[in-house]
N, C-alpha and C positions, 0 to 999 in steps of 0.2 A: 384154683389151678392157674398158674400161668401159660399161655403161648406165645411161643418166639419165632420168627423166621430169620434165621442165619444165611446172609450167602455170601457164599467164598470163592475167592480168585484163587488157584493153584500153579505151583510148580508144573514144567512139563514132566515133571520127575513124578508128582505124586496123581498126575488126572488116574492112570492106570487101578492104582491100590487105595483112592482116598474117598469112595464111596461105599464101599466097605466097612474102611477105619471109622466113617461117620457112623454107619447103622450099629456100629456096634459099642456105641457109648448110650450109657445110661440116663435115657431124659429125651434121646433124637429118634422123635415116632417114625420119622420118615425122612430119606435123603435121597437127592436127585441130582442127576449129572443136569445139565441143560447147557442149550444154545446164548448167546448173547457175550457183553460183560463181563459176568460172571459164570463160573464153570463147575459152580456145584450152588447147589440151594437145602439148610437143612429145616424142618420141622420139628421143632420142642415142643415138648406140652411136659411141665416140670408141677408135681405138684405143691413146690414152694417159690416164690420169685427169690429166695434168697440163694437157689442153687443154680441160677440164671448164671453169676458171676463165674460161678464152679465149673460149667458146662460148657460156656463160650470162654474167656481167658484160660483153665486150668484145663480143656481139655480138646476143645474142637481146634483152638490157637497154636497149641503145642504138637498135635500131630505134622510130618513130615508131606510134607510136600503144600503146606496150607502159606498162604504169602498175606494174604489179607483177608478179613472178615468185614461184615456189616450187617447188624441186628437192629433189628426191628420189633419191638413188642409188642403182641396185640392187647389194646383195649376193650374188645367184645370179639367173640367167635358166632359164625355164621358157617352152617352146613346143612347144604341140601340133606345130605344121607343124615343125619341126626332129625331132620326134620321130618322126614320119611320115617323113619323108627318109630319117631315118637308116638304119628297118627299111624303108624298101622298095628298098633299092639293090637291083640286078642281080633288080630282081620287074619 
């Protein structure tokens, strides 16, 4: 499995409708407006690195109101809540 973290600078045309357009692409676990920089932040977890290409340039780039991107791949995933899972089966 790959994960990606996408974040994008927006049109003031698209902040409104473009969180949204993120959650609803195939591959984006999670999408957030935020403060800073940058004015959206997306979460992929794609289960092939080769749909990496397909998700950021053919589909998070193309939607309307996105101006700029910038990805970040992860090389290992860390999560509390996965970590909890895991020690508390059959608790």
């Amino acid at each position: 499995m790959t994960h990606a973290i996408v974040l994008i600078k927006a049109d003031r045309t698209g902040l409104s409708n473009l969180g949204g357009d993120l959650a609803d692409i195939e591959g984006v676990a999670e999408a957030y407006s935020v403060t800073g920089e940058w004015d959206f932040v997306a979460i992929l977890r794609l289960r092939d690195h080769n749909q990496l290409k397909d998700v950021v340039t053919g589909r998070i780039s193309q939607l309307s109101g996105v101006r700029e991107t910038h990805t970040m791949v992860a090389f290992e995933v860390y999560s509390r809540h996965d970590l909890e899972a895991l020690f508390s089966i059959g608790g």
